[in-house]
C-alpha positions, -999 to +999 in steps of 0.1 A: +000+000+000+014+032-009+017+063+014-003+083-011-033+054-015-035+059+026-027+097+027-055+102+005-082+080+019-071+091+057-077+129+044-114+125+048-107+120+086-092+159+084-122+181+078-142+167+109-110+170+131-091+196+125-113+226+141-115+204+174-080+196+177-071+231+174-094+243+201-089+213+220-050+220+224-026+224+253-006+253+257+033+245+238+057+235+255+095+232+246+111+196+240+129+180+269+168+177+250+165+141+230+185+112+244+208+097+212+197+058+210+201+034+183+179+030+155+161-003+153+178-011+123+207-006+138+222-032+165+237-009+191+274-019+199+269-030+236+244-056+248+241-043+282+217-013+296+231+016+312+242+004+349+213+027+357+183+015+334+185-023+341+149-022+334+115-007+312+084-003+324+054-002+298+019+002+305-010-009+289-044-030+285-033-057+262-040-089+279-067-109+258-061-131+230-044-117+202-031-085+217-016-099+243+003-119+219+011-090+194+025-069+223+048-102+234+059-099+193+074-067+197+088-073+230+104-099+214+122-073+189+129-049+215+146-077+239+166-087+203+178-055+203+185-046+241+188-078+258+201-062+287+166-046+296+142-061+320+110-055+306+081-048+331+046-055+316+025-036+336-007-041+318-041-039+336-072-060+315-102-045+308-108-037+273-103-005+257-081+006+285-119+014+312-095+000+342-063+012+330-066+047+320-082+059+360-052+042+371-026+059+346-042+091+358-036+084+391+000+073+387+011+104+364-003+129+389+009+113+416+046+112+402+047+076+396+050+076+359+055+043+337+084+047+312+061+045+288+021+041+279-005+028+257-028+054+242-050+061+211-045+081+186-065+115+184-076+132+218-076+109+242-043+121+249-055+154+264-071+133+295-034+129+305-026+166+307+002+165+281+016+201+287+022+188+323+029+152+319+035+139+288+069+141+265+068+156+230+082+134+206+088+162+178+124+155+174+124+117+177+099+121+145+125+141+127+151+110+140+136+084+128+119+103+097+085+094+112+071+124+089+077+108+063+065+068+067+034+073+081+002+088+061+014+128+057-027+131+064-024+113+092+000+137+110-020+159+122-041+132+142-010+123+160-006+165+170-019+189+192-007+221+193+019+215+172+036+188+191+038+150+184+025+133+218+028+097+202+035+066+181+011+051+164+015+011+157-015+000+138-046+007+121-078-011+137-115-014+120-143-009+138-173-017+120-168-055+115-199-084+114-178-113+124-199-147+122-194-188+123-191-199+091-203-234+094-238-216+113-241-197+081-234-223+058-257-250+073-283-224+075-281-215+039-271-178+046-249-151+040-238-119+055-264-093+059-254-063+044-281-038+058-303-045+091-332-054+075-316-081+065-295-086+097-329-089+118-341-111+090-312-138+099-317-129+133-353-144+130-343-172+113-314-185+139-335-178+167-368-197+154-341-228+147-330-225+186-297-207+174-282-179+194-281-153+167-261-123+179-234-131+204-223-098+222-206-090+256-208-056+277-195-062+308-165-043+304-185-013+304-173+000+273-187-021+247-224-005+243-208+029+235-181+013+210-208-009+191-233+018+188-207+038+169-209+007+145-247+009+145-248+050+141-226+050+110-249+018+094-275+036+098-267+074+091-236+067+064-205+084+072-214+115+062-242+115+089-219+102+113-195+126+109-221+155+112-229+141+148-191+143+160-184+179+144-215+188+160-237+197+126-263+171+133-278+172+167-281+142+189-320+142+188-316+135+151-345+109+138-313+086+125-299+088+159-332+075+169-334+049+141-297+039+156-312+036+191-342+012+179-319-010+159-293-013+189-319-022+212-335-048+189-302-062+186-296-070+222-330-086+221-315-111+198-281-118+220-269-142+250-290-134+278-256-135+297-240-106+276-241-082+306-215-108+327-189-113+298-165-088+279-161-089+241-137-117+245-161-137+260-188-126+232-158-138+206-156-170+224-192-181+215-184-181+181-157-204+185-178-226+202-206-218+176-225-211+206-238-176+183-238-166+145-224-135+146-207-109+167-202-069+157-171-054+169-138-043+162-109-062+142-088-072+172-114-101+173-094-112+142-066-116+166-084-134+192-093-163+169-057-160+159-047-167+188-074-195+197-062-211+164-101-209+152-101-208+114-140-211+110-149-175+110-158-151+081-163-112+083-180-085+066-189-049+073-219-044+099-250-038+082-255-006+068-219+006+066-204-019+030-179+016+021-174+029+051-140+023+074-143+030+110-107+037+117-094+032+156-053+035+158-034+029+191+001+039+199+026+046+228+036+083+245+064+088+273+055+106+301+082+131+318+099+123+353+101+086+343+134+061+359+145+048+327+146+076+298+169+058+276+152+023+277+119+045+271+128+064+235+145+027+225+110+013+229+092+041+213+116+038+183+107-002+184+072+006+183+072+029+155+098+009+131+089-016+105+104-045+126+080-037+157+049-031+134+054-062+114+060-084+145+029-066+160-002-063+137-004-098+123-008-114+160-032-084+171-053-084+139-045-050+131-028-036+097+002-013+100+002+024+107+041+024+085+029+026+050+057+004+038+047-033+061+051-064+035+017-068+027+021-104+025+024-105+066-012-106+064-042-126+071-067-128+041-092-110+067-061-080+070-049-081+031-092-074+030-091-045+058-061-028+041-077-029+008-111-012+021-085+010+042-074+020+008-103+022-008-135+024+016-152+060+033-129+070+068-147+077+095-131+086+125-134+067+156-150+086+191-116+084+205-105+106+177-131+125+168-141+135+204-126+150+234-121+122+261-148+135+286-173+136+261-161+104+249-166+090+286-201+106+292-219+090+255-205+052+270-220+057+303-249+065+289-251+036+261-245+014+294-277+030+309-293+026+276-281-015+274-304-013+307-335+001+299-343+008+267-353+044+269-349+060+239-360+097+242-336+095+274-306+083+258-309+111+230-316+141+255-280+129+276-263+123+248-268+162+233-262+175+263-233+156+270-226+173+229-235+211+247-214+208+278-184+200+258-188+228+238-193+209+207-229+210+201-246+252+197 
């Protein structure tokens, strides 16, 4: 794929974002003076850690099947290349980081910082206080000519206020029907490409005694993540973008239409859902204990990693030309113990060795637009085709500032509860007005 194929299709992302992350920004600060460390192409000439930085700390919320694993690949190319380093994993589980990030906060204002942590890309970073907390990375870009290998539209997502706060490793999809093919295939069906259609299959498994849609929200971030899913199948992107840029109010009818069709949905899932995470939601198609599952691609790399071969994958109904594009990467916080271990890991994590070793195993493509393409799964080589080709839309922890972000999941898991759809709507635009977003 060729970094003008992604700058171009990633430029879409640009006209809902850039207004917010210019108004969004922390104040600039200057860049701490760069500590000199070896490229990752390069073998550095001793095999031993400073006498002082025996060790590296990294934070993050990898621990299920498949990230877990892709984060173990690129340890494995960071011990190759410092063997000397004792790497701490201090991940926390609980998916999309709902455990981990209270406890990040904690730790960074209270002067116990990791060396280095997992973020997304886009504003999630401003929860952390970057002015105060975090480490610009501006001249470690120019280093390792970050500028110029990943998506030059893609910069300014990894920015604010003119300052790079991170490394981005991959490129998730979010709007993903996963589904047991042998289900499907017994049943005579295939994959629903709108909801009417979805439903329809949804009828048909469950008159049969078949669990049609598997799902899991006892993490307490899934209803707001799937609903993102379900807003962009049923307003387009265009419509979903006008929600985040504040255009289209939140009491929109398609809003509503997204409501009904999410709650019909969970009428259609493991009665259990609200005891198990999305892991556990993945597992039942495994087991074939449910037809299909919405959610992001890191599910790919949870059957990866349960060596489960029987699954196919489309885009959730409504949204066939539309990529809902979710990135993660690492940023090093100031005051940490082991500075120089901390930039080595952050030029891992942004090299083609650390990418390639990474995104395979966690399902995710490359953020570097020059990854072997033929490091891919057939369900990847399909997600960096539509990633080339398809709609972007921007994910909520790009598109929105984190508190906003925050407030529209606590209110999906209300909504998960009771079904009240006039509610949901009135929270959710003022959740829009108190962030200033919404007039």
């Amino acid at each position: 794929m060729s970094t003008k194929s992604l700058a171009f299709r990633v430029l879409t992302l640009l006209g809902v974002l850039a207004l917010m992350l210019a108004a969004c920004g922390p104040k600039p600060i200057e860049a701490p003076p760069a500590t000199k460390a070896p490229t990752v192409t390069e073998a550095p000439a001793a095999t031993e850690a400073p006498a002082n930085e025996a060790q590296f700390e990294n934070f993050t919320w990898w621990t299920a099947g498949g990230e877990a694993e892709g984060l173990n690949g690129m340890y494995e190319v960071f011990n190759a290349l410092y063997p000397g380093v004792e790497i701490i994993n201090a991940a926390i589980a609980g998916g999309g980081g709902t455990v981990a990030k209270p406890v990040l906060v904690t730790r960074l204002a209270g002067g116990d910082p990791p060396d280095a942590f997992q973020v997304h890309v886009g504003q999630e970073i401003l929860m952390y206080s970057p002015e105060q907390y975090i480490q610009p990375l501006d001249d470690l870009y120019a280093e390792q000519g970050w500028d110029q290998i990943f998506p030059q539209d893609l910069l300014p997502l990894l920015q604010n206020n003119g300052h790079y706060w991170l490394v981005p490793v991959n490129i998730h999809r979010g709007n993903v029907l996963w589904y047991n093919k042998q289900i499907f295939e017994e049943n005579g069906l295939t994959p629903p490409t709108t909801f009417d259609e979805f439903f329809a299959i949804c009828e048909t498994l469950q008159a049969k005694g078949i669990t049609p849609y598997g799902f899991g929200n006892g993490g307490g971030w899934e209803d707001g993540f799937t609903f993102e899913s379900f807003i962009l199948g049923t307003l387009g992107p265009e419509g979903y973008k006008s929600l985040w840029a504040g255009a289209t109010p939140w009491t929109d009818p398609g809003v509503t239409q997204a409501l009904e069709n999410y709650w019909k949905a969970l009428g259609y899932a493991n009665t259990d859902h609200a005891a198990i995470s999305w892991d556990g939601a993945a597992q039942l198609i495994v087991e074939g204990k449910a037809a299909m599952f919405i959610h992001g691609d890191w599910t790919n790399g949870y059957f990866i990693a349960k060596a489960f071969d029987g699954f196919g994958w489309a885009a959730a109904p409504g949204s066939v030309g539309s990529f809902h594009v979710i990135s993660d990467g690492f940023a090093m916080p100031k005051g940490i113990k082991n500075p120089v271990n901390a930039k080595s890991w952050m030029i891992v994590a942004g090299s083609k060795a650390g990418q390639e070793a990474f995104n395979p195993k966690k399902g995710s493509i490359c953020a570097r637009t020059d990854c072997d393409p033929n490091i891919y799964s057939d369900y990847l080589k399909w997600s960096a085709g539509d990633f080339a080709s398809n709609a972007l839309v921007p994910g909520s922890d790009i598109a929105g500032h984190p508190q906003w972000v925050t407030a529209l999941k606590d209110i999906m898991v209300i909504f998960a509860q009771n079904g009240d759809v006039a509610a949901a709507q009135a929270a959710m635009q003022q959740a829009c007005l108190d962030a200033g977003v919404c007039k």
